[in-house]
N, CA, C and O atoms as a GROMACS GRO file, in nm:
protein
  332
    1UNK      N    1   3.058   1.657  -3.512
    1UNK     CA    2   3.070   1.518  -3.474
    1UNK      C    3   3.066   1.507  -3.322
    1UNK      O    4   3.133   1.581  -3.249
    2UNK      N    5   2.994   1.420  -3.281
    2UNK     CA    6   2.968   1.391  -3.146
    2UNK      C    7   3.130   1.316  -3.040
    2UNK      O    8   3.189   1.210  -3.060
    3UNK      N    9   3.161   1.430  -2.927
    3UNK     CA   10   3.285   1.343  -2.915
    3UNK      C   11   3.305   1.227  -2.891
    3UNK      O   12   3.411   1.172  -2.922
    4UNK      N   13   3.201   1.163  -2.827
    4UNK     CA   14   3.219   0.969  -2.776
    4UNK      C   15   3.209   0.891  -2.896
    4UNK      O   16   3.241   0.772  -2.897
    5UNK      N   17   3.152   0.969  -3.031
    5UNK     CA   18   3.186   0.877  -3.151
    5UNK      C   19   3.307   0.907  -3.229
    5UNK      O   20   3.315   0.871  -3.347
    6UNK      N   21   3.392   0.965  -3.177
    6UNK     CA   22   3.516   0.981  -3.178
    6UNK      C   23   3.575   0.878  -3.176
    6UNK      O   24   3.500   0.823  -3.095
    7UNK      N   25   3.711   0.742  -3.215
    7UNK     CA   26   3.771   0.670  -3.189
    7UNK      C   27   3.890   0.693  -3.084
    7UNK      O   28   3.966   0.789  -3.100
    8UNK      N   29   3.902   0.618  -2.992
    8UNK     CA   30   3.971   0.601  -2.878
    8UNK      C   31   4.106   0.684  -2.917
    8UNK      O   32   4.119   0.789  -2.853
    9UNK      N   33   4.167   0.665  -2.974
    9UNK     CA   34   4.301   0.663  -2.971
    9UNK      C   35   4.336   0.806  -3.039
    9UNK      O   36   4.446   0.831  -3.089
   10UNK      N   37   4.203   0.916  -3.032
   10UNK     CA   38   4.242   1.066  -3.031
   10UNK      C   39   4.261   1.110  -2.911
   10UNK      O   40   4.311   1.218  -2.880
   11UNK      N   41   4.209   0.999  -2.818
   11UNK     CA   42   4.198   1.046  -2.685
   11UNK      C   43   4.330   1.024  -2.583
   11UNK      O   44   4.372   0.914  -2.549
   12UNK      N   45   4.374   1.124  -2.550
   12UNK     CA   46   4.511   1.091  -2.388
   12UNK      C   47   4.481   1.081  -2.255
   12UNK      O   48   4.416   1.158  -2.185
   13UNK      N   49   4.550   0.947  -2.220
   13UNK     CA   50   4.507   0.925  -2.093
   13UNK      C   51   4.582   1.064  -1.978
   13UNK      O   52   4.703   1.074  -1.995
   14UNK      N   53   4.549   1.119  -1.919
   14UNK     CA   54   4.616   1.253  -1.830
   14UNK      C   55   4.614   1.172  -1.694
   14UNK      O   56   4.504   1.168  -1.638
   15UNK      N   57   4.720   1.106  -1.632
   15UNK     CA   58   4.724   1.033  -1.536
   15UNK      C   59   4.672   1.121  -1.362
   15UNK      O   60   4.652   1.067  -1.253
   16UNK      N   61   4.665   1.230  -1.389
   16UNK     CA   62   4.610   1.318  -1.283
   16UNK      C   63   4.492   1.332  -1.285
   16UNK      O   64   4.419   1.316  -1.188
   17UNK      N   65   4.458   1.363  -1.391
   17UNK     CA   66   4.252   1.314  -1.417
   17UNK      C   67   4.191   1.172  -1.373
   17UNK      O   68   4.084   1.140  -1.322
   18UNK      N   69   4.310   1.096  -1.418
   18UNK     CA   70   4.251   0.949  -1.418
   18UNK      C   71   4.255   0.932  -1.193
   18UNK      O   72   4.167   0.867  -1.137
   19UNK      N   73   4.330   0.980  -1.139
   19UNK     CA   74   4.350   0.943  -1.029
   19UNK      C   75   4.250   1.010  -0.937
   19UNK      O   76   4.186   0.951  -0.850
   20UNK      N   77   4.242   1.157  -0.970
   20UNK     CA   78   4.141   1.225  -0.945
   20UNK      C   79   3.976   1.204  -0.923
   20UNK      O   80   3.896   1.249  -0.840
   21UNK      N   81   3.965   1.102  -1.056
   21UNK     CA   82   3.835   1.039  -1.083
   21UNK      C   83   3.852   0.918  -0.997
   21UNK      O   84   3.744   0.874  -0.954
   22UNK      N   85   3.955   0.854  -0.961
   22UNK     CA   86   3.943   0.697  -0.925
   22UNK      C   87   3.938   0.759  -0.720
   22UNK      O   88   3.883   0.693  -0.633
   23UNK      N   89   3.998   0.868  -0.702
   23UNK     CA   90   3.993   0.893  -0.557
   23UNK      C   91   3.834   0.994  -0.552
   23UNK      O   92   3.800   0.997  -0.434
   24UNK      N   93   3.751   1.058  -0.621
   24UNK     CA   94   3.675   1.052  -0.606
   24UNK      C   95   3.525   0.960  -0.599
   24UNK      O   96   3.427   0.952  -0.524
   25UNK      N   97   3.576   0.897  -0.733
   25UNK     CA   98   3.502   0.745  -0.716
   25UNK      C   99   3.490   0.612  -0.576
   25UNK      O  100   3.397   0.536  -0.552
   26UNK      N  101   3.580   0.621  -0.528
   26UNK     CA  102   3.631   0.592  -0.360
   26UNK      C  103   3.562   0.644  -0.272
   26UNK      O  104   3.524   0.576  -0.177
   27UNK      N  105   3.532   0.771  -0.284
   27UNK     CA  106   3.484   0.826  -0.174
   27UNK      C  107   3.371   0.816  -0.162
   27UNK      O  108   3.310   0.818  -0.055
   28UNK      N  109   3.291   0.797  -0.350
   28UNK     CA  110   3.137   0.748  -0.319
   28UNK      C  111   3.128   0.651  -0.300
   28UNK      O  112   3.011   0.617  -0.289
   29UNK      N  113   3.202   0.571  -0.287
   29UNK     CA  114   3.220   0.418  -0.289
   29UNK      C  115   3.149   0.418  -0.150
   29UNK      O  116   3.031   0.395  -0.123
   30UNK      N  117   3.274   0.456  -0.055
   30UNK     CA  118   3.272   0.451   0.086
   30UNK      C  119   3.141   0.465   0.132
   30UNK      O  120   3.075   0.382   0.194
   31UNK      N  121   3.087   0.642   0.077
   31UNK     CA  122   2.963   0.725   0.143
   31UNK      C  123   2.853   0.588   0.146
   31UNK      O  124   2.817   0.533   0.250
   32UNK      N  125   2.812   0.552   0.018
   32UNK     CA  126   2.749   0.436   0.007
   32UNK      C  127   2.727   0.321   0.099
   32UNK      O  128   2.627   0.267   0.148
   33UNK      N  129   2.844   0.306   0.104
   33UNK     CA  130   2.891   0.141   0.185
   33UNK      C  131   2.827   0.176   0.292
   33UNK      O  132   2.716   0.124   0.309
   34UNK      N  133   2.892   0.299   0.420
   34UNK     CA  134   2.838   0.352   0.518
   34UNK      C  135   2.681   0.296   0.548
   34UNK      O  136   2.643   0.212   0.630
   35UNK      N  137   2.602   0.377   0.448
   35UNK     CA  138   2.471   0.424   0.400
   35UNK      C  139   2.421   0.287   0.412
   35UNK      O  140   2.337   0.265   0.499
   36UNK      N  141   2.469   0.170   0.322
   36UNK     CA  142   2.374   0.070   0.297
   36UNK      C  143   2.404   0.020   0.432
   36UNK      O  144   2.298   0.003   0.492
   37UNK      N  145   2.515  -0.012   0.510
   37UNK     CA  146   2.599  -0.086   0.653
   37UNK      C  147   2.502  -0.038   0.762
   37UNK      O  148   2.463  -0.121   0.844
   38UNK      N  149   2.455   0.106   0.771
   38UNK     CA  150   2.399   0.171   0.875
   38UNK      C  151   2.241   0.135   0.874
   38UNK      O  152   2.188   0.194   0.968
   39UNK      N  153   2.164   0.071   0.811
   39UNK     CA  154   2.053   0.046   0.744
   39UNK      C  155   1.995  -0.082   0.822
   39UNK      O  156   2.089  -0.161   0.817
   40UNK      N  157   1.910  -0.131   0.878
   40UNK     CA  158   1.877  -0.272   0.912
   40UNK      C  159   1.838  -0.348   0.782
   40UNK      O  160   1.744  -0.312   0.711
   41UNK      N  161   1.911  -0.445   0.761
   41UNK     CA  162   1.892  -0.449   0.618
   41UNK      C  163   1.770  -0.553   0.564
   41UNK      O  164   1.767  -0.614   0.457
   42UNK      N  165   1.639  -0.551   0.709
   42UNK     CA  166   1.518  -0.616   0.658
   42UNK      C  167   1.478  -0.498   0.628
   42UNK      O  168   1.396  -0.512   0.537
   43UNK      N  169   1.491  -0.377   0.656
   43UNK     CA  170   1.452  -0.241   0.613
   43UNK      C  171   1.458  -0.185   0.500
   43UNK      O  172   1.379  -0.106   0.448
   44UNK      N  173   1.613  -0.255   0.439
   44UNK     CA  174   1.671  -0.194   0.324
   44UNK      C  175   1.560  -0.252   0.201
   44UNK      O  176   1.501  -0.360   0.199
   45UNK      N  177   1.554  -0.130   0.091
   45UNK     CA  178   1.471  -0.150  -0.014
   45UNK      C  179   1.587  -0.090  -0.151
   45UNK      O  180   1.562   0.019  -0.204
   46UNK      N  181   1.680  -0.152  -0.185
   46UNK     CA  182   1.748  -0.133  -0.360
   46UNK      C  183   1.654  -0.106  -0.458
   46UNK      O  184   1.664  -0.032  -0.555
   47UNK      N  185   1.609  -0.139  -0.440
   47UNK     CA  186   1.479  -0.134  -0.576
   47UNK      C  187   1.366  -0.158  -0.528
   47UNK      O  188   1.357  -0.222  -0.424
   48UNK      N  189   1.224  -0.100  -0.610
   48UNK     CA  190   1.109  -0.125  -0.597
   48UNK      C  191   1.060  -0.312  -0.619
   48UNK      O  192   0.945  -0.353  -0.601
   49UNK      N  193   1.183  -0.405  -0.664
   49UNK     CA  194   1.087  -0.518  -0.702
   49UNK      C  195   1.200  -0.624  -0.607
   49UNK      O  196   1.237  -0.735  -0.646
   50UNK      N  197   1.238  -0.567  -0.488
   50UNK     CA  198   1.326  -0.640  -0.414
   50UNK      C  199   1.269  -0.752  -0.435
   50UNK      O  200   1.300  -0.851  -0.502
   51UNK      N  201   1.106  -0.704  -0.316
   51UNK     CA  202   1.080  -0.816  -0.280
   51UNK      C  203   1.004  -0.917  -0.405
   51UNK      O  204   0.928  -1.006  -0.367
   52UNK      N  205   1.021  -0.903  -0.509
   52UNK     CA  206   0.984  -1.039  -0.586
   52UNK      C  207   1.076  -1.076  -0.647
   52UNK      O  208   1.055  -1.176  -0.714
   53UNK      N  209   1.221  -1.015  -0.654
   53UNK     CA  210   1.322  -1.025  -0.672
   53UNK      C  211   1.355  -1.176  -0.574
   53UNK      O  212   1.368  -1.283  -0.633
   54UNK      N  213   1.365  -1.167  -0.425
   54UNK     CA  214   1.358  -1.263  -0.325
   54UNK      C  215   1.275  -1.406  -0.358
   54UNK      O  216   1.296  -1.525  -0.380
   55UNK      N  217   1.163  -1.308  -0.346
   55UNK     CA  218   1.033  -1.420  -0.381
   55UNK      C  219   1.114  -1.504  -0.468
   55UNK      O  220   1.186  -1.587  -0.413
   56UNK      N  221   1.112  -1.494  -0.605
   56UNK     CA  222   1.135  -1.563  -0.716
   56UNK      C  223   1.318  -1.653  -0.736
   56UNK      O  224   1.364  -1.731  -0.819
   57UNK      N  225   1.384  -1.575  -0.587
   57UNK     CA  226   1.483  -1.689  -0.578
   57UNK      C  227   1.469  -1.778  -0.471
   57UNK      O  228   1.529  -1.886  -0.472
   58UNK      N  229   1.394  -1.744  -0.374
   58UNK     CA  230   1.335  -1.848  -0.267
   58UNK      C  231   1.269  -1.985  -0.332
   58UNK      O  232   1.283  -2.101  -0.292
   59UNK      N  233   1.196  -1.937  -0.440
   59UNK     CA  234   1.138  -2.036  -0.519
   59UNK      C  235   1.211  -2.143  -0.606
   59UNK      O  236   1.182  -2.260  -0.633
   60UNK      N  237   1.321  -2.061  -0.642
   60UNK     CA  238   1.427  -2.156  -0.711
   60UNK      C  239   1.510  -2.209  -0.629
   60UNK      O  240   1.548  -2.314  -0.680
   61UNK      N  241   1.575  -2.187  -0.493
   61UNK     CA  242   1.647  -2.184  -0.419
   61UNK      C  243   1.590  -2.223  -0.295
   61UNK      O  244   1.677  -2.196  -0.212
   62UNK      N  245   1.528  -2.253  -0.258
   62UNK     CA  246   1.421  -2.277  -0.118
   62UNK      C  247   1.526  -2.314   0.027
   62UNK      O  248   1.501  -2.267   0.138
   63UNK      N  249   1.646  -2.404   0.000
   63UNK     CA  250   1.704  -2.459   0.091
   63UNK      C  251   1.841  -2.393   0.108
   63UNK      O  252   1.898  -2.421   0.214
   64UNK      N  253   1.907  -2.309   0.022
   64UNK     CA  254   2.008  -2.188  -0.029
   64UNK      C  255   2.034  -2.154   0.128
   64UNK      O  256   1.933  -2.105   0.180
   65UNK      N  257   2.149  -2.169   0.222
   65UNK     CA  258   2.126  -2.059   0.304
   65UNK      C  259   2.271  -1.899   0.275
   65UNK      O  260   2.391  -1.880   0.260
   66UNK      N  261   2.159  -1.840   0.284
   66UNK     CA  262   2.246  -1.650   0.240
   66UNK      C  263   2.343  -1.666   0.320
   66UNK      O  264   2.455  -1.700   0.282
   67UNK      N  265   2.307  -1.637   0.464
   67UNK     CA  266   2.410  -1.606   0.559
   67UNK      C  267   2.518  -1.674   0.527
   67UNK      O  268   2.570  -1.587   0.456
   68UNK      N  269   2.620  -1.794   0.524
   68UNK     CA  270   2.756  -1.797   0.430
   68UNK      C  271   2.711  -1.850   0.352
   68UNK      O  272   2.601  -1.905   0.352
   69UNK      N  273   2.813  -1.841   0.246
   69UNK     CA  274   2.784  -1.872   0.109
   69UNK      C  275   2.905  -1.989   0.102
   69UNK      O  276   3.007  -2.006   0.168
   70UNK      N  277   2.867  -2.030   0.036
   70UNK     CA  278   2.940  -2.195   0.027
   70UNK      C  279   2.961  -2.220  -0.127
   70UNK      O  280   2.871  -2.256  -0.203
   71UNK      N  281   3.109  -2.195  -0.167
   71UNK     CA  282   3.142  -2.187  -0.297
   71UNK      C  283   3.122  -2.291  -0.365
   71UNK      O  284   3.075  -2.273  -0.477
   72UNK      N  285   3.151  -2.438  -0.320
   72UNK     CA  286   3.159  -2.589  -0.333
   72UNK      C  287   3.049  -2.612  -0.367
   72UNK      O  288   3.026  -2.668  -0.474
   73UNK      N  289   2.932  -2.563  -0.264
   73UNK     CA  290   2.765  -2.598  -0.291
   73UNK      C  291   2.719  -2.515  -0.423
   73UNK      O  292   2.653  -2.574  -0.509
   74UNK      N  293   2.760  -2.361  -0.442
   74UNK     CA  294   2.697  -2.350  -0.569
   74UNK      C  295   2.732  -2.365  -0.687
   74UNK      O  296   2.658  -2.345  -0.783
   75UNK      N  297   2.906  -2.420  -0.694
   75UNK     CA  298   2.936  -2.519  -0.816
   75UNK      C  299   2.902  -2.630  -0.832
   75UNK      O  300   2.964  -2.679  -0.926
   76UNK      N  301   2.811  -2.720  -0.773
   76UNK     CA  302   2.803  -2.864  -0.767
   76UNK      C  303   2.678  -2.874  -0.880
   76UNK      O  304   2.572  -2.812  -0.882
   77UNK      N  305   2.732  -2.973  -0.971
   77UNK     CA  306   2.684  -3.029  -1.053
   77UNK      C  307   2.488  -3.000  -1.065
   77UNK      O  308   2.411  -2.975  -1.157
   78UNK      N  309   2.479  -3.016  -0.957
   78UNK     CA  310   2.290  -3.076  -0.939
   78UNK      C  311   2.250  -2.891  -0.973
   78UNK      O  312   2.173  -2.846  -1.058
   79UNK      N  313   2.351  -2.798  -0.848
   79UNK     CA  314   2.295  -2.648  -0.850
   79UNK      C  315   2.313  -2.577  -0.994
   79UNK      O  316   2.230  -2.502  -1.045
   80UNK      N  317   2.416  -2.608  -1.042
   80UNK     CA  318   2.487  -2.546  -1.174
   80UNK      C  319   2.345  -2.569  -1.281
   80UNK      O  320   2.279  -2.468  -1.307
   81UNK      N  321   2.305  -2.694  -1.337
   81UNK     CA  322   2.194  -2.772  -1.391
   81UNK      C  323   2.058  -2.709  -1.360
   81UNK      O  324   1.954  -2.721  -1.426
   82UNK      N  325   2.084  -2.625  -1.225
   82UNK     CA  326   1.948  -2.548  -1.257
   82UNK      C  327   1.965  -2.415  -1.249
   82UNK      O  328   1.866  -2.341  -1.239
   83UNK      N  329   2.110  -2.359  -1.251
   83UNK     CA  330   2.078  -2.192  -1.312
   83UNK      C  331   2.157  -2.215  -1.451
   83UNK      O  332   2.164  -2.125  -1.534
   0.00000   0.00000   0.00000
């Protein structure tokens, strides 16, 4: 039997594993953050379909500005109605 089709509750949480994993998980966290921060980020490429990724919210979004984000503006009734 495959162990992940195993039901949960054969399993023990080992609170030294769990911390272990959550302070290594952190640290890629960080390496990352660094990585993407150090990047000019008209440079930066996440994926191969960024840019129609963009494209295709510019199109829905044309007047949107990124730089702050304005919580009020993208709950308002008119914006909500079109995502």
């Amino acid at each position: 039997m495959d162990v992940l089709s195993r039901p949960a509750e054969e399993f023990e949480n080992v609170q030294t594993l769990e911390t272990m994993w959550a302070m290594k998980a952190f640290e890629h966290a960080e390496i990352y953050f660094n990585i993407l921060c150090s990047v000019d980020p008209r440079l930066l490429k996440l994926t191969p379909v960024d840019d129609t990724i963009y494209k295709i919210f510019r199109e829905e979004f044309p007047t949107l500005d990124v730089r702050v984000i304005n919580e009020d503006e993208l709950k308002c009734t008119k914006v909500m109605e079109h995502y």
